[in-house]
C-alpha positions in Angstrom: 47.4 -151.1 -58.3 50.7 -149.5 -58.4 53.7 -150.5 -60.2 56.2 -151.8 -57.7 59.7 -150.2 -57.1 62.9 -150.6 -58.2 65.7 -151.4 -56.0 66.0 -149.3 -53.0 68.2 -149.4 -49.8 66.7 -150.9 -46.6 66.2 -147.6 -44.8 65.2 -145.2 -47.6 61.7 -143.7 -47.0 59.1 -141.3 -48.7 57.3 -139.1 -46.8 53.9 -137.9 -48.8 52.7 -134.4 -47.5 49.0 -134.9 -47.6 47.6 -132.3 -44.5 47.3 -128.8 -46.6 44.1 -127.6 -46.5 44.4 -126.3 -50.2 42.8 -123.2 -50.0 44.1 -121.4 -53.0 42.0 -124.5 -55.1 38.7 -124.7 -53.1 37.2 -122.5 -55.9 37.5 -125.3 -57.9 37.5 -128.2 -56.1 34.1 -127.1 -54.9 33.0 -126.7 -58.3 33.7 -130.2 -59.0 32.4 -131.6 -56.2 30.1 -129.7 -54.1 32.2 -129.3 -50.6 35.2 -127.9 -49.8 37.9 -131.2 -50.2 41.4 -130.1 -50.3 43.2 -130.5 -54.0 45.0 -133.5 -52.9 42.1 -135.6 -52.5 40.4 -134.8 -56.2 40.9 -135.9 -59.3 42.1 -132.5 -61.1 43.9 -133.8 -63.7 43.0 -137.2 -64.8 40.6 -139.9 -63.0 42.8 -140.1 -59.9 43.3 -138.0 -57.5 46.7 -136.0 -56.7 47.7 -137.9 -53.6 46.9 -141.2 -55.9 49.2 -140.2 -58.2 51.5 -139.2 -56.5 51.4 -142.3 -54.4 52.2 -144.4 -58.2 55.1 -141.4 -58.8 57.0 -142.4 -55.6 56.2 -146.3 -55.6 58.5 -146.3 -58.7 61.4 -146.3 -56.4 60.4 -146.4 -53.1 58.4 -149.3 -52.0 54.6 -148.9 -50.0 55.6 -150.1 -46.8 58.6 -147.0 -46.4 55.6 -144.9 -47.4 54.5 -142.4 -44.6 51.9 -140.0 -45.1 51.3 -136.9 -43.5 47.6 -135.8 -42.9 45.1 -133.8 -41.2 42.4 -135.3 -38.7 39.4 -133.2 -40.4 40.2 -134.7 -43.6 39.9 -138.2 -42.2 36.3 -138.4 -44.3 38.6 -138.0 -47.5 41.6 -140.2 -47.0 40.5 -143.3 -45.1 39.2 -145.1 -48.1 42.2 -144.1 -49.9 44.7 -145.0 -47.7 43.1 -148.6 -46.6 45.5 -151.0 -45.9 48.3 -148.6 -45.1 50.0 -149.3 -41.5 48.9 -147.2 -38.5 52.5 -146.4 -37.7 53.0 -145.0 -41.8 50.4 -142.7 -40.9 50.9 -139.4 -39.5 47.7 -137.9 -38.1 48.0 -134.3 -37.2 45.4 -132.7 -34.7 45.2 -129.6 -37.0 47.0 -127.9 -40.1 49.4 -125.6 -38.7 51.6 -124.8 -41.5 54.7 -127.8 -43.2 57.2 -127.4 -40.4 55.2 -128.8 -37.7 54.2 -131.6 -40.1 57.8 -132.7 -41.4 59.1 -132.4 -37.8 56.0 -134.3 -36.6 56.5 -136.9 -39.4 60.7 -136.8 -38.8 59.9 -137.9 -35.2 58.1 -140.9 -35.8 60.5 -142.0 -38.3 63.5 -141.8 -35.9 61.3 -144.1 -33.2 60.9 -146.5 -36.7 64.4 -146.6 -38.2 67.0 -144.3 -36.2 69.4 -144.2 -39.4 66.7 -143.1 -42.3 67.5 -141.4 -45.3 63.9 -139.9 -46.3 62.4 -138.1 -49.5 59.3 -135.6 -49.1 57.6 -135.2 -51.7 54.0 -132.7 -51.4 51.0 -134.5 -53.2 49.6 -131.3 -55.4 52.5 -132.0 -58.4 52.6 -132.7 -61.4 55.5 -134.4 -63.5 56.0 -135.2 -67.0 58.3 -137.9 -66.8 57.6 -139.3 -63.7 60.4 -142.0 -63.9 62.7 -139.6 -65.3 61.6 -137.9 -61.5 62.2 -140.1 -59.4 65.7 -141.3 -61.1 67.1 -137.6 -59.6 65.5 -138.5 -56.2 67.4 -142.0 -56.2 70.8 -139.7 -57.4 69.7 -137.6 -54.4 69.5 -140.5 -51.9 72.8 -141.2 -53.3 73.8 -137.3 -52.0 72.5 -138.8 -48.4 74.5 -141.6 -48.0 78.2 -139.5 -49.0 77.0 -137.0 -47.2 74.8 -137.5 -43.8 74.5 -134.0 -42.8 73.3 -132.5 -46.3 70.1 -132.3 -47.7 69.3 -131.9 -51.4 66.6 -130.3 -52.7 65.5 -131.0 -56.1 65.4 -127.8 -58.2 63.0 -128.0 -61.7 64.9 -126.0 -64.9 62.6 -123.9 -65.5 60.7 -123.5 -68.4 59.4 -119.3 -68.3 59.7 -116.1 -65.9 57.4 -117.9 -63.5 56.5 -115.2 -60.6 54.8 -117.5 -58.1 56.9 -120.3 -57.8 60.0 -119.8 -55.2 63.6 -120.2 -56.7 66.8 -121.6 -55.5 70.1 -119.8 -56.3 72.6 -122.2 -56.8 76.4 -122.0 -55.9 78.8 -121.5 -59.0 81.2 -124.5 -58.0 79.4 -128.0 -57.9 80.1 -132.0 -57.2 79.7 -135.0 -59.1 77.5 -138.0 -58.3 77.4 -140.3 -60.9 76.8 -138.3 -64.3 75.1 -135.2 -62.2 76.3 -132.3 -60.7 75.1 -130.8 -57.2 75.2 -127.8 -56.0 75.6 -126.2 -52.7 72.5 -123.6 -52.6 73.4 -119.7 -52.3 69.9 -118.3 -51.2 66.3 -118.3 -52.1 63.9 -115.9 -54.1 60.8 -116.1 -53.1 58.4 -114.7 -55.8 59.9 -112.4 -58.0 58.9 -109.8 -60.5 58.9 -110.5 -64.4 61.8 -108.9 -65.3 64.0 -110.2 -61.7 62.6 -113.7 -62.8 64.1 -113.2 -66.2 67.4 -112.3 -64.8 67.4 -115.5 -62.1 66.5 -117.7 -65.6 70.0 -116.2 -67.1 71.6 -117.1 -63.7 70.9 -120.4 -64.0 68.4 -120.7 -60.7 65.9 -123.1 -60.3 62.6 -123.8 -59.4 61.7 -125.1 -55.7 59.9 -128.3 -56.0 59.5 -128.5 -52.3 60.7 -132.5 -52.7 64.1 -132.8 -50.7 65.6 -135.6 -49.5 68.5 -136.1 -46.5 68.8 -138.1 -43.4 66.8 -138.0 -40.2 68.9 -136.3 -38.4 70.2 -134.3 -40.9 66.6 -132.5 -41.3 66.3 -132.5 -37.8 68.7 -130.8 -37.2 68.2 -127.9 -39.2 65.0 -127.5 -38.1 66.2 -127.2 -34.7 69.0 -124.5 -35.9 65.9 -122.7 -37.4 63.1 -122.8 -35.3 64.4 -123.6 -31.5 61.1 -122.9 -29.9 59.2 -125.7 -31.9 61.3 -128.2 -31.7 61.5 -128.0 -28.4 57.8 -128.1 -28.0 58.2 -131.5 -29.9 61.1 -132.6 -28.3 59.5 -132.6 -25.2 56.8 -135.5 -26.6 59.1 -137.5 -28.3 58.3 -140.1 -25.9 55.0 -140.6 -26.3 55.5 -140.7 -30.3 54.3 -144.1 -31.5 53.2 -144.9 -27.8 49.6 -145.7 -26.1 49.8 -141.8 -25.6 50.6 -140.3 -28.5 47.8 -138.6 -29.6 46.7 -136.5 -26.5 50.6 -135.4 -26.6 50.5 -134.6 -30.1 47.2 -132.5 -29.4 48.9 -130.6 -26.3 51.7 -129.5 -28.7 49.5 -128.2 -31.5 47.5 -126.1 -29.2 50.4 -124.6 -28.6 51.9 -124.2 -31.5 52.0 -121.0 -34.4 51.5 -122.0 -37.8 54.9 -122.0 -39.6 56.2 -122.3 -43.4 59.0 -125.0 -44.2 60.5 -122.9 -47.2 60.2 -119.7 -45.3 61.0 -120.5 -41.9 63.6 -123.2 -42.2 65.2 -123.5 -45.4 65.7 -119.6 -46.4 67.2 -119.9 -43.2 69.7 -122.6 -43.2 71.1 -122.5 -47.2 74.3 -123.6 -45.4 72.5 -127.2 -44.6 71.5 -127.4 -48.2 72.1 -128.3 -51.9 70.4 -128.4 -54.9 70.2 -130.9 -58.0 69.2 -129.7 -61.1 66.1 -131.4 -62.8 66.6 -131.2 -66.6 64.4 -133.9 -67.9 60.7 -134.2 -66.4 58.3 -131.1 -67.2 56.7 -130.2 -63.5 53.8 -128.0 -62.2 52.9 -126.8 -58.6 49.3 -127.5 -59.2 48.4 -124.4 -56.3 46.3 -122.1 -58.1 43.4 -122.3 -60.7 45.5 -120.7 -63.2 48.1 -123.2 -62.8 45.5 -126.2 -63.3 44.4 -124.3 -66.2 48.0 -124.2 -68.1 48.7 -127.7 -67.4 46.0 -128.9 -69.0 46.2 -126.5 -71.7 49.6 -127.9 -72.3 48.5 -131.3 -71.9 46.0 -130.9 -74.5 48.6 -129.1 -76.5 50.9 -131.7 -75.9 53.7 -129.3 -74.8 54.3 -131.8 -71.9 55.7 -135.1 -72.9 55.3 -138.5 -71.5 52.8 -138.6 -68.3 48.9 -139.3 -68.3 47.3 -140.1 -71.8 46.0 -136.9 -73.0 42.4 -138.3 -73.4 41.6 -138.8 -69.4 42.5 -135.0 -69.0 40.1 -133.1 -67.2 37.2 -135.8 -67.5 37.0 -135.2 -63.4 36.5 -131.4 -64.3 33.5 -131.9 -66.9 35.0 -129.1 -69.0 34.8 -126.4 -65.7 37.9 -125.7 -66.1 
């Protein structure tokens, strides 16, 4: 059971990305379990699975029904017992993994036939967080962004805590707003996996880490995508009418045939800083849980306990039988 939210406004929704096919993990997850599961659907770092907890993360301010989730049909063998009870229309079935822009536009789409005027949060389900109320009180000061501010979206940038070379950074603008007791930033550019030493000087710079969750309206997201990538949104444009219709899936799997795979940080927001800001995340310790080696240093520092708050130490890795 998860713990219900706090207050939220009528038209603020989470979208969970759930359809990666978690390839950098299968190593592991394999080892767990025998077949080839993506991350999202195992239990890496306590007794629930990623998309579980990241289900409880978001319920704390967002309630279950504004919950969509974003998946992929292959998977279905993995998610159907874990999403029981969950509304057909919250569910966002793609025909195939082609990559995060099809699958926010996708998922963007069916929102705007649900509730025109959304404000929505994306949040990807291989994370993990600290403080996860301390979380999701900057996604609330980011909703907060969306309502002053329709046509902006704010992504939530993680201090960072070492000279990380895998993770993406966000270089902030040097002049910043208030809302509330936070300051926002407009966002300069991205770095996308930089060397020791560059990652070193973007720690001095005061960049940020790219936690992938962003939050904006509708049609503020959809229209940065359509800025960025003409060609696909076209392609979905064209089905928009058959999204949450009788024929929705046979559309959906025309436009997927024809589609190229395509990378939401690459191929839309490197491209459009001018739609975006950032909000710094001081207060929640947080871990792209992509690679083996990044399991591996979570739960070394959860055993360490250089992460406060969070799971309870003694469920880590129980899942793993010591494989790790």
């Amino acid at each position: 059971m998860y713990e219900p939210c706090s207050m939220t406004e009528k038209n603020e929704w989470a979208v969970i990305l759930a359809g990666g096919d978690g390839s950098r993990l299968l190593s592991l997850t394999h080892k767990i379990f025998g077949d080839d599961r993506p991350k999202q659907f195992c239990p890496i770092i306590n007794k629930n699975t990623l998309l579980e907890e990241t289900r409880r993360r978001v319920e704390i301010a967002l309630p279950a029904a504004k919950t969509m989730f974003v998946l992929t049909r292959k998977h279905a063998q993995y998610f159907n017992d874990a999403l029981t009870g969950v509304p057909a229309r919250n569910l966002v079935i793609q025909p195939k993994n082609a990559g995060t822009t099809p699958a926010i536009l996708y998922s963007l789409l069916r929102l705007k036939t649900i509730d025109p005027s959304a404000r929505v949060a994306f949040f990807p389900s291989d994370h993990y967080f600290a403080d996860d109320r301390a979380f999701m009180s900057a996604v609330q000061i980011a909703f907060t962004a969306a309502r002053q501010d329709r046509a902006l979206v704010t992504l939530l940038g993680i201090k960072p805590h070492g000279p990380d070379e895998e993770y993406g950074w966000i270089e902030p603008e040097q002049r910043s707003s208030v809302i509330g007791n936070s300051a926002i930033f407009r966002v300069r550019r991205f770095w996308e996996k930089p060397s020791k030493a560059f990652a070193h000087d973007l720690m001095a710079r005061g960049c940020l880490w790219n936690s992938f969750v962003m939050v904006g309206t509708v049609s503020a997201f959809l229209s940065m995508i359509r800025n960025a990538s003409v060609e696909l949104y076209t392609k979905f444009e064209a089905v928009r009418s058959a999204i949450n219709a009788a024929d929705e899936v046979k559309a959906i799997d025309r436009v997927y045939r024809e589609i190229r795979d395509s990378n939401f940080s690459r191929e839309v927001l490197q491209a459009r800083p001018m739609d975006l800001a950032v909000l710094p995340v001081h207060d929640s310790k947080w871990s792209d849980l992509g690679t083996v080696r990044r399991v591996n240093s979570t739960l070394s520092n959860l055993r360490s306990r250089s992460f406060s708050g969070g799971i309870g130490i003694a469920a880590v890795g129980e899942s793993a039988g010591g494989l790790l």
